[in-house]
N, C-alpha and C positions, 0 to 999 in steps of 0.2 A: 599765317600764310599770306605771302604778298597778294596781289591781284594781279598780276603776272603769270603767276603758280595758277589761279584760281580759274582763270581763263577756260582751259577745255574741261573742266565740269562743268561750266555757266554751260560752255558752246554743245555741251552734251546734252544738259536739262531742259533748253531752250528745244532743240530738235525733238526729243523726245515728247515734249509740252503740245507741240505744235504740227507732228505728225501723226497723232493719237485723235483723231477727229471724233468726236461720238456719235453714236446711233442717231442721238438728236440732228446735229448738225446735216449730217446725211441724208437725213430723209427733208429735210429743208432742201436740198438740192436742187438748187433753178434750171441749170442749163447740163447739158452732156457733149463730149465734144465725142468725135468721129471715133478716136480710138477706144474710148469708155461705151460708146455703142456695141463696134466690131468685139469687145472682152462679154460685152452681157450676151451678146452671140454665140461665143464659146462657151461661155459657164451656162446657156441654157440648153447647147447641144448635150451636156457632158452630164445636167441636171434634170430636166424638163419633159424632153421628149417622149419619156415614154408614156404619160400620161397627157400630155397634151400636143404631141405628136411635131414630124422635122418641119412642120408648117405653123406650128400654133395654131391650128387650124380645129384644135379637140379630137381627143378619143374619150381617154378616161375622165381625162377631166375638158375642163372648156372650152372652147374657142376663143382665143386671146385676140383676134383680129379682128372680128367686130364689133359691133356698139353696144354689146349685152355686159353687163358686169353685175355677177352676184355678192361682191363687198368694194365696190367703186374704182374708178378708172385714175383717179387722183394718185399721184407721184406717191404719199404717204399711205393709201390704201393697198397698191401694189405691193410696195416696198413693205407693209403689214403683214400681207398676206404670204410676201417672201419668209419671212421673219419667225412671224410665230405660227403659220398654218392656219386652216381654217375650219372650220365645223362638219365642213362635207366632206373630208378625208385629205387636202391637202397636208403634207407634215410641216413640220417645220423646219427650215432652212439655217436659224441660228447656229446650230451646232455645225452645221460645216462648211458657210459660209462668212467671211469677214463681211463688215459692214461696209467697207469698197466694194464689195462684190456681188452685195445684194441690190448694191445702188446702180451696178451698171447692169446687171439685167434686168432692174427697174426700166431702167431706159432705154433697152432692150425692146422691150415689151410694148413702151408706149411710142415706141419708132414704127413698128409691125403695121404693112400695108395691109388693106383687107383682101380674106382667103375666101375664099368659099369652102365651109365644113360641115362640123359637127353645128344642128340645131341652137338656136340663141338660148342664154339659158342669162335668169337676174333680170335685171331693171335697164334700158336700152339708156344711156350713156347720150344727151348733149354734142359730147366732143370727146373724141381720144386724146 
């Protein structure tokens, strides 16, 4: 086969190569731009709310708006607790969230001004 011919498999395998980001690489995630915000917004109205309410403010589960974190406020701990759930009855989010999707309600999350709610609950948090 020339290299002529061979062209859009390269230009398929390359795209495929390089839009398959992993879990790793995600939860590395430095920055969140405006629209990956406004998406974590969405996936958390559609996810979230009913346990921790349309403010993030706590019901069932915590209050995500203020400085209390009972498995850390760090980009990787959220993004964890998205992920595989946690001890105290959070589920798990991998089954029905892509890992773009966990990352923008990561940063979702750590965008949330603070609310007044549900009692602080974990270890008070440095910095959001």
């Amino acid at each position: 086969m020339t290299l002529l011919k061979q062209l859009p498999l390269i230009f398929v395998l390359v795209a495929c190569a390089t839009s398959n980001k992993s879990v790793q690489e995600l939860k590395q995630a430095p920055t969140a731009s405006t629209k990956e915000i406004k998406n974590g917004e969405e996936l958390f109205s559609m996810n979230c709310t009913v346990c921790h309410g349309e403010k993030a403010n706590g019901e069932i589960g915590p209050n995500l708006t203020d400085d209390y974190w009972l498995y850390g406020n760090s980009f990787q701990a959220i993004f964890s607790s998205i992920e595989r759930g946690t001890e105290n009855g959070m589920p798990e989010h991998a089954s029905k969230l892509t890992p773009e999707e966990m990352k923008e309600l990561t940063y979702f999350i750590q965008n949330l001004k603070p609310t007044e709610g549900k009692d602080p609950q974990g270890k008070k948090s440095s910095s959001k």
